[in-house]
Each structure stands twice: as C-alpha cells, then as structure tokens.
TORKOL-4160 file (C-alpha; in steps of 0.2 Angstrom, whole numbers, padded with zeros to 4 digits, m for minus):
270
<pt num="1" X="m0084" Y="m0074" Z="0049"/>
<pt num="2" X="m0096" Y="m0059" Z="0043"/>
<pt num="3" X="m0086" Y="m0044" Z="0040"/>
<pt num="4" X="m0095" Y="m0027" Z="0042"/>
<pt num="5" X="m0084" Y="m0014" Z="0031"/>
<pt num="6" X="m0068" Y="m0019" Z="0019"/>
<pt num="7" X="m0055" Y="m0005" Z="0022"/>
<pt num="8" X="m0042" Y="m0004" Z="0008"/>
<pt num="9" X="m0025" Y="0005" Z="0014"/>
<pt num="10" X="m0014" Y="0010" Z="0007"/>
<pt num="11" X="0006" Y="0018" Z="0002"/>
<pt num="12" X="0006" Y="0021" Z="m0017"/>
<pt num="13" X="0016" Y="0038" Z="m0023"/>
<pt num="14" X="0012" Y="0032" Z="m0044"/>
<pt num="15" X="m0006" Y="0024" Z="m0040"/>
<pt num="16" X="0000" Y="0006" Z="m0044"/>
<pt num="17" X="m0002" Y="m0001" Z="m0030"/>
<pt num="18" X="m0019" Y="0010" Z="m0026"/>
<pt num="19" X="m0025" Y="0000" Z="m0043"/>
<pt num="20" X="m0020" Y="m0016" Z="m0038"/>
<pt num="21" X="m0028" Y="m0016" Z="m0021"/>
<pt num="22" X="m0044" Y="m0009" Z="m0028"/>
<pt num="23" X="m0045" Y="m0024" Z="m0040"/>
<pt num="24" X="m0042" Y="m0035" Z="m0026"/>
<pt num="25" X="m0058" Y="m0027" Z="m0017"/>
<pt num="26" X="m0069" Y="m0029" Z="m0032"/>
<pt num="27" X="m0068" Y="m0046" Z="m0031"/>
<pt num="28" X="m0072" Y="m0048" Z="m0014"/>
<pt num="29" X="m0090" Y="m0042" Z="m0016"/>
<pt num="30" X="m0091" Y="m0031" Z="0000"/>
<pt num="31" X="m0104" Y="m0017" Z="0000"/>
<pt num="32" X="m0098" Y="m0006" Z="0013"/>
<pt num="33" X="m0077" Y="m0001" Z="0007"/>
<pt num="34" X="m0066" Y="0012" Z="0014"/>
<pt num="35" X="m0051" Y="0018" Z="0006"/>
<pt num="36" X="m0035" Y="0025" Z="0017"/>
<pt num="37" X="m0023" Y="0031" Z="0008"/>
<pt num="38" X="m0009" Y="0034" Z="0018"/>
<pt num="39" X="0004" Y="0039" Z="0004"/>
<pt num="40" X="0005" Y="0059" Z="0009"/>
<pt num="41" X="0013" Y="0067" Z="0025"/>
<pt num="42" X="0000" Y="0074" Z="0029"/>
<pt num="43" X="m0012" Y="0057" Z="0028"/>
<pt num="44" X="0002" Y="0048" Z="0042"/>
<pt num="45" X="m0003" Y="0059" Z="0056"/>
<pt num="46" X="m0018" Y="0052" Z="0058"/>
<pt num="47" X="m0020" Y="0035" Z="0069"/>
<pt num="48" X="m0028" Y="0022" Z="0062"/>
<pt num="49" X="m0038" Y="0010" Z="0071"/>
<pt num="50" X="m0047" Y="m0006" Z="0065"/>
<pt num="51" X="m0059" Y="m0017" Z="0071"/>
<pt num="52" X="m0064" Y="m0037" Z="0074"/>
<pt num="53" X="m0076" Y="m0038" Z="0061"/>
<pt num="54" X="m0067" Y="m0025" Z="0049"/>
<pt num="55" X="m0056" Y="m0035" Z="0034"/>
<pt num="56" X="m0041" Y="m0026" Z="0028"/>
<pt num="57" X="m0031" Y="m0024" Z="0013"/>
<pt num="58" X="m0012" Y="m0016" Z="0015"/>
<pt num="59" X="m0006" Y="m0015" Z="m0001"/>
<pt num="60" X="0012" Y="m0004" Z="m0002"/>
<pt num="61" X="0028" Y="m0006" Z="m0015"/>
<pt num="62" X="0043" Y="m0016" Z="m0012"/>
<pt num="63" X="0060" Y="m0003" Z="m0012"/>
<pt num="64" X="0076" Y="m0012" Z="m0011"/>
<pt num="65" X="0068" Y="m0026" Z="m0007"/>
<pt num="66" X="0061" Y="m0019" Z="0008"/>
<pt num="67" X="0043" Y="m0009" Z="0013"/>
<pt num="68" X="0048" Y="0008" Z="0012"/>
<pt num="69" X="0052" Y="0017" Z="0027"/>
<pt num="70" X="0039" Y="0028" Z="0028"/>
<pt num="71" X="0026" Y="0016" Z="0025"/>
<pt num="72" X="0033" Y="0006" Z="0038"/>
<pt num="73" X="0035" Y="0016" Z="0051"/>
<pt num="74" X="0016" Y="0024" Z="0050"/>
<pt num="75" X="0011" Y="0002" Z="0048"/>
<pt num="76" X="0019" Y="0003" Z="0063"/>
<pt num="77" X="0006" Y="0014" Z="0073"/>
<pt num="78" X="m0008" Y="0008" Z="0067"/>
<pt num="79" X="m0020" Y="m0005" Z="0080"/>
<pt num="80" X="m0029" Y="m0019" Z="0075"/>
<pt num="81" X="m0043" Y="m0029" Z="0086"/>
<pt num="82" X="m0041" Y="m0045" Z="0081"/>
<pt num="83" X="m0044" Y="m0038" Z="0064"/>
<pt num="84" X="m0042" Y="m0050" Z="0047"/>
<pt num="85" X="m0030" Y="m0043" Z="0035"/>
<pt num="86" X="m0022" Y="m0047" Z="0017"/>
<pt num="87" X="m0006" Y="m0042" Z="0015"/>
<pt num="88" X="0000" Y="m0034" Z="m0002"/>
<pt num="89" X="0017" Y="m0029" Z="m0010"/>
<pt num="90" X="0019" Y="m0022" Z="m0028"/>
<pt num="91" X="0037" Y="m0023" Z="m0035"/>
<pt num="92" X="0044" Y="m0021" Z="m0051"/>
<pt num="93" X="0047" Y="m0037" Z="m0060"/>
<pt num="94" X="0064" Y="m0039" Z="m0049"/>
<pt num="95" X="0060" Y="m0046" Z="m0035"/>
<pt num="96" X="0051" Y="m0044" Z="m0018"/>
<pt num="97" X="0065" Y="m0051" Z="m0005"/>
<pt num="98" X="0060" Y="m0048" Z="0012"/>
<pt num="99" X="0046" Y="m0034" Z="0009"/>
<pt num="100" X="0030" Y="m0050" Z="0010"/>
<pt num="101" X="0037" Y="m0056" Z="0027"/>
<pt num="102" X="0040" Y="m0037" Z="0034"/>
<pt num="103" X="0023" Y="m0034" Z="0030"/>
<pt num="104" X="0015" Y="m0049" Z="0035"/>
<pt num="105" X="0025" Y="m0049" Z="0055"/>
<pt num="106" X="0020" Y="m0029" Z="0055"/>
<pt num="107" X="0003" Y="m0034" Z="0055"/>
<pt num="108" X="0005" Y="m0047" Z="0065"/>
<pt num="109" X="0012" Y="m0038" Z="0079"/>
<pt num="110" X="m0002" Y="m0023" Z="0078"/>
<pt num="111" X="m0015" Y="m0032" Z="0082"/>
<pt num="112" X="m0021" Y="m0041" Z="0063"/>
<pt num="113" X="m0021" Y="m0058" Z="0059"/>
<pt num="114" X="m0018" Y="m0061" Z="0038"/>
<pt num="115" X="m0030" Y="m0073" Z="0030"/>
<pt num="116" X="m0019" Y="m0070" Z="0015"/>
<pt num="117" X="m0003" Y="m0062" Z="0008"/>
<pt num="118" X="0000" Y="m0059" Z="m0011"/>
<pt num="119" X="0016" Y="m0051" Z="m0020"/>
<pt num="120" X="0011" Y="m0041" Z="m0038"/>
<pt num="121" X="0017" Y="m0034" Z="m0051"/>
<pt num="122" X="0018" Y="m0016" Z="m0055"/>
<pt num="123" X="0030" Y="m0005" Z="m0066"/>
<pt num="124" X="0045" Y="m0002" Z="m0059"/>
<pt num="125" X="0049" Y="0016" Z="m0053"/>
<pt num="126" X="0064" Y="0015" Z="m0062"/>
<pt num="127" X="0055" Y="0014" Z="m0078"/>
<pt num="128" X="0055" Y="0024" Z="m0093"/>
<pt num="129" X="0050" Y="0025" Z="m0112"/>
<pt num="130" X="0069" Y="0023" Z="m0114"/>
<pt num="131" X="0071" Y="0009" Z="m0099"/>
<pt num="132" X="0055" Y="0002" Z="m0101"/>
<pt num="133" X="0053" Y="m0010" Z="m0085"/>
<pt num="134" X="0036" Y="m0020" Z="m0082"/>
<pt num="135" X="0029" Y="m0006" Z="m0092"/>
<pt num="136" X="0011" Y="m0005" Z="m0093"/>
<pt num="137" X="0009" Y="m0016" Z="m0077"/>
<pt num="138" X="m0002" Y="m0020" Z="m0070"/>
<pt num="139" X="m0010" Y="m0024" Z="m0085"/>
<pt num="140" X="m0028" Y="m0031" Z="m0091"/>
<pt num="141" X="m0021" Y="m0050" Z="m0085"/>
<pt num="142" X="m0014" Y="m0043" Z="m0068"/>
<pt num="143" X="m0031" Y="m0034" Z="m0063"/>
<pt num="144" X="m0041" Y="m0052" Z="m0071"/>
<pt num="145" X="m0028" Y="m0061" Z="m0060"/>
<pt num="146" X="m0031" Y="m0049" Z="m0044"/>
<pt num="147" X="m0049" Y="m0047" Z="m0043"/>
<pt num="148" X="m0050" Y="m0068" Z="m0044"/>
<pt num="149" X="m0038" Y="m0068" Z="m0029"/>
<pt num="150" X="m0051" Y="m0056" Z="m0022"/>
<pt num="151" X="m0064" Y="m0068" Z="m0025"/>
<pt num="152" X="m0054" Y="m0079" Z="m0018"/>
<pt num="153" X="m0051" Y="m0071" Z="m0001"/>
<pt num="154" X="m0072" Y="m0067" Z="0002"/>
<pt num="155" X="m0074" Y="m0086" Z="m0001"/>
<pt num="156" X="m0062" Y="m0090" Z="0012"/>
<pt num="157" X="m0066" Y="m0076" Z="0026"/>
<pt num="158" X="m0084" Y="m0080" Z="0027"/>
<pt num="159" X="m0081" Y="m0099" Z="0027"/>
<pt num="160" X="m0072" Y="m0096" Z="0044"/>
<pt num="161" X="m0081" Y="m0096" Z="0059"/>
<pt num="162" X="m0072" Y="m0087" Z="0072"/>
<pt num="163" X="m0057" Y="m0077" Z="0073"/>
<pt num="164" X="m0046" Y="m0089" Z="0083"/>
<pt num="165" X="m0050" Y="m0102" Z="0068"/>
<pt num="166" X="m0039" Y="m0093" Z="0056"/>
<pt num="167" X="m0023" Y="m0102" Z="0051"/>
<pt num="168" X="m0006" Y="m0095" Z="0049"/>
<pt num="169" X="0000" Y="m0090" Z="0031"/>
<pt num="170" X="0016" Y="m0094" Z="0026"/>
<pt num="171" X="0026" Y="m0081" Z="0015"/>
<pt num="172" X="0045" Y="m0081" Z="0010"/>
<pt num="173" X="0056" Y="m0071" Z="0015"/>
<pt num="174" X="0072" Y="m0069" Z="0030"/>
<pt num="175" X="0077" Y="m0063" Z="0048"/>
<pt num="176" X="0084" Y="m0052" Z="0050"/>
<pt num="177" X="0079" Y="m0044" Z="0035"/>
<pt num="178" X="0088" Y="m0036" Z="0019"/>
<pt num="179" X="0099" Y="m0021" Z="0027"/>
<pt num="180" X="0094" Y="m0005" Z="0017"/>
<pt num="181" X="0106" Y="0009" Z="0026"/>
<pt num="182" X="0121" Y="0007" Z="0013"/>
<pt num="183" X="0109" Y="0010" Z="m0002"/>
<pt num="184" X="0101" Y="0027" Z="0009"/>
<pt num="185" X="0120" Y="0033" Z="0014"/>
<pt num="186" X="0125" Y="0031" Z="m0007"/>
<pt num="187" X="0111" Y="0042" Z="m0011"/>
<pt num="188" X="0108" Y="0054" Z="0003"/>
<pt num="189" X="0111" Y="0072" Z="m0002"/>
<pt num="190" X="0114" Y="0066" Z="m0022"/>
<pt num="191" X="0105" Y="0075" Z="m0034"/>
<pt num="192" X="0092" Y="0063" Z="m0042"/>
<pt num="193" X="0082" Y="0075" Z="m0054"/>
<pt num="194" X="0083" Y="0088" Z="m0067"/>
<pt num="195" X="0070" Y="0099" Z="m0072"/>
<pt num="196" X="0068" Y="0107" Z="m0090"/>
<pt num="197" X="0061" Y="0124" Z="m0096"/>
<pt num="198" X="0045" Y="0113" Z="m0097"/>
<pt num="199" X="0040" Y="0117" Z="m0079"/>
<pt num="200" X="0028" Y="0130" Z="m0077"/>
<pt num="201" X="0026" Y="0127" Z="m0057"/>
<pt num="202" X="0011" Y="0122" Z="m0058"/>
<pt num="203" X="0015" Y="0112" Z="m0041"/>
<pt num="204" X="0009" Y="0095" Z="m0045"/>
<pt num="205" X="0026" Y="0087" Z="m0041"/>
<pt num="206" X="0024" Y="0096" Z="m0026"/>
<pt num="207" X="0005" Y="0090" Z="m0021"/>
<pt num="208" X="0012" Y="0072" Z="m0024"/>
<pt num="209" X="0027" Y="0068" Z="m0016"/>
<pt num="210" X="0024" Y="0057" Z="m0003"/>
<pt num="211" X="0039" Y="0064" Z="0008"/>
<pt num="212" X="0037" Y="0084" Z="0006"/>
<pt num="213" X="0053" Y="0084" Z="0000"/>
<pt num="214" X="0045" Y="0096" Z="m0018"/>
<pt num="215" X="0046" Y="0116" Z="m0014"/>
<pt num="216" X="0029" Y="0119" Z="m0019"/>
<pt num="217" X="0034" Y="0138" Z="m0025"/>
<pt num="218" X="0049" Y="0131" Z="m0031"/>
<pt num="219" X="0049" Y="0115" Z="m0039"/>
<pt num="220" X="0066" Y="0113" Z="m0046"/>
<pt num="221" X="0070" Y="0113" Z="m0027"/>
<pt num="222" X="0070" Y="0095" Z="m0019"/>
<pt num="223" X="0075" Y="0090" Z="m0002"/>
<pt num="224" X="0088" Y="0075" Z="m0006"/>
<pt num="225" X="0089" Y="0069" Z="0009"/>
<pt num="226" X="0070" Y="0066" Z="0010"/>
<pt num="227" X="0067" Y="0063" Z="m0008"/>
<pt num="228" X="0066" Y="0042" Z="m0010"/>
<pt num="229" X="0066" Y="0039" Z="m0029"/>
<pt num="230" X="0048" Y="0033" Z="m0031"/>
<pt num="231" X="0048" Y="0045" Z="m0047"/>
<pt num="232" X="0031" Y="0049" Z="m0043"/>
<pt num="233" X="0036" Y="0067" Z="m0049"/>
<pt num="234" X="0042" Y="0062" Z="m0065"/>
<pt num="235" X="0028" Y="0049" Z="m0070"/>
<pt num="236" X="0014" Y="0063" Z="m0069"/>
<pt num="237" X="0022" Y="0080" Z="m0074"/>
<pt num="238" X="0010" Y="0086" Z="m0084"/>
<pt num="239" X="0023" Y="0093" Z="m0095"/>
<pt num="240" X="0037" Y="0080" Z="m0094"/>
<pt num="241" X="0048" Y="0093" Z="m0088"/>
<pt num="242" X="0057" Y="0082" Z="m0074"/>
<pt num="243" X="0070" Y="0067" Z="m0078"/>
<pt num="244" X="0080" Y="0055" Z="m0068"/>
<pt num="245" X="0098" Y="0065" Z="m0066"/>
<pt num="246" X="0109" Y="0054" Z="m0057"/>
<pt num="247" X="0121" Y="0043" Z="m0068"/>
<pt num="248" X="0122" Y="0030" Z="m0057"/>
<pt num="249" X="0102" Y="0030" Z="m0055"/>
<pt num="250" X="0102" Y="0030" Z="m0073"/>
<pt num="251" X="0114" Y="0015" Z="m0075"/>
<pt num="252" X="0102" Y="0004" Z="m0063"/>
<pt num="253" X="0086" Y="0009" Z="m0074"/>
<pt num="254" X="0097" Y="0003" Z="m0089"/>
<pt num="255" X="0104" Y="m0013" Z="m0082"/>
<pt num="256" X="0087" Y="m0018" Z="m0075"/>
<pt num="257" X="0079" Y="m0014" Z="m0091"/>
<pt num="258" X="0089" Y="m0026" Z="m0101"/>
<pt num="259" X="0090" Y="m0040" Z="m0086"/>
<pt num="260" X="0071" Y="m0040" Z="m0082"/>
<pt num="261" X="0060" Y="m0043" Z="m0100"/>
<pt num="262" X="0056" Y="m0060" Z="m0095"/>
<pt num="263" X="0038" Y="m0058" Z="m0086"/>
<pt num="264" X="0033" Y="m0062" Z="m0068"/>
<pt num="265" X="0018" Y="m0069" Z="m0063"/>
<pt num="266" X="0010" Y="m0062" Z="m0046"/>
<pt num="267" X="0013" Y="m0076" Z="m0033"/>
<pt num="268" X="m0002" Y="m0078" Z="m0019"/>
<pt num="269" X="m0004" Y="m0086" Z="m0003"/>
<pt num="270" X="m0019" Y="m0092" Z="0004"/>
C-alpha cells in the first residue's frame, strides 16, 4: 500500500502518550506527518476525517482499564475511509484490561482497519517523587523499543497491496468491557487537589486541563465533577504548588507504588 500523509492523533493531558506516539512515527520513515492532538476541549469540536491512503497512529492512556471517556467519545466521531490505522494505549505499569480492544473495535467501527495495535508504558498519573510509579517512563529503552515497532509497522504497510488484503489483529481484552461508573460515582464531587501559597495564577493548570474543569482567574477553583485525575495540573505546575488531596487517592498512589516496581515490557501486535 503507498501511504500519502502519516497523521499522528492523539489524547495525552502529561505528553506521554504524545512522546510515545511520535517515537512510533520516526520509525516509520514517512515524509509528509500530521499531528492531531485532540487532548483539549476546545481541539474535540472539530471533526476529523481520514483517508484511504492516509495511515493513522491513535495513541491515548489506559484509565481504569478503560480509554477515557472523553477520548472516547470524540474516537467515536471521527470517519475513516478504509483508512489503515495503529492502535496505541499508554498505562501505567498496572495493567491495560480492556482499554487495547476498546480502541482497537472503536476503530473498526469508524471506518479504520488496524494493521497493528501496541500497549506502552508510561508513568503512571498517580505517580510521585514520594510514590514513584514507572517513573521516568517511557524511558531511552521504551522510545528504542517504540521507534523499531515503527519500523516495523512501514515494512508491513507497504508490503500490502490492497486495502481488503489486510489481516485482522488480534489483541486481548473482553465483552462487555471493564464497568467504570462505580469508580466515577466514588469520586464525583470529591475534592482531589490542594493548592499551596506557591500559585501565583499564572494559569497554566488552567491552559492544560483536558476537561476545563481549571478556573483560569482562579485556579484553586476546580470543577470535581469534570476533573478526571490525569494530574496533568500537578506534573507541570511551574511552582509545584498543587498536590494530590484526597486520602483515598493518595492510599491508591501508595499501594500501587509498593505493588508495581517490578518492570513491564511494552507488548505489540502485528
């Protein structure tokens, strides 16, 4: 198959994801490459639309085992044309449960056909200096491991000839998939993060939030019901003035910090 434009999309609040998926592209070796980030509000109201001889990356993070629902829902909208796609989740270091075979049927059903499907590592969004989970991840082996996978992927499309030649990728995963309304219910309206006399409203929390749920004039002010614990906030407050707040939120990041040292390896389908 010759593919005219690589367009990279993807949901990635701490840029993990956004890193992984660009490794992925390197290795493919495609001169003409798009990026569509579709991590902010703003960036879902527009309808994507893609083309036969377009190749996709969708790269988004695994929550709860699950892609998030905002991701989701604008995957969900989006039209393909018989368009080849890879398939990416980022979790971190737990596990990916259903999130691969969500991603990969989504797809599927809008119009792509995947030629591969990949689950990475990435830190976790839990993770801290104090609960260090897949910290530093992906690291100098992951992006090595990412780009031959990309490598891998250009070999593959261009030795196809023809659309209706491409085979089905198997990924695991289950039917229905993982139910994520009790964990929404336990922590709509909880009060996740703090923030110090560090701010100085300088509104970045704000511009990052992939949910507008940040008051930019005020941004000790969070909407709880839309906030969805990616900690994208915390990660890149200039003055580390914000902190995960909620105990139980904080007993997760402590019990996954001690259960998950021993390292994962990204697993790839082709």
């Amino acid at each position: 198959m010759k593919i005219k434009s690589l367009k990279l999309v993807y949901f990635s609040p701490t840029g993990t994801t956004k890193k992984i998926v660009e490794e992925i592209a390197r290795g493919i070796h495609q001169n003409s490459v798009e990026q569509v980030d579709f991590t902010k509000p703003e960036d879902r109201k527009r309808q994507f639309e893609a083309a036969e001889d377009d190749l996709l990356i969708v790269g988004v993070p695994v929550y709860f085992g699950r892609v998030q629902t905002d991701a989701i829902e604008w995957l969900n909208t989006i039209k393909g044309h018989n368009t080849p796609a890879v398939g990416v989740v980022v979790y971190g270091n737990r596990e990916y449960d259903d999130a691969l075979l969500e991603l990969k049927e989504t797809l599927v059903k809008n119009g792509c056909k995947p030629v591969a499907c990949g689950a990475c590592i990435g830190e976790h969004s839990f993770s801290s200096s104090e609960t260090p989970i897949a910290a530093g991840r992906p690291d100098t082996a992951d992006l090595l491991r990412a780009r031959f996978f990309g490598e891998e992927i250009g070999k593959k499309v261009r030795s196809i000839p023809s659309f209706d030649r491409i085979g089905d990728i198997s990924v695991p995963g289950r039917y229905p998939y993982i139910d994520m309304g009790d964990i929404r219910r336990n922590l709509s309206g909880v009060d996740l993060v703090s923030v110090d006399g560090n701010c100085v409203q300088c509104g970045e929390c704000a511009h990052l939030c992939p949910v507008g749920a940040i008051n930019s004039e005020n941004s000790a002010s969070v909407d709880q019901s839309k906030c969805i614990l990616c900690h994208a906030c915390i990660k890149h407050c200039p003055t580390s003035a914000r902190r995960i707040k909620n105990a139980m939120v904080k007993n997760v990041a402590i019990r996954l910090s001690g259960a998950l040292q021993g390292r994962k390896e990204p697993v790839l389908f082709l």
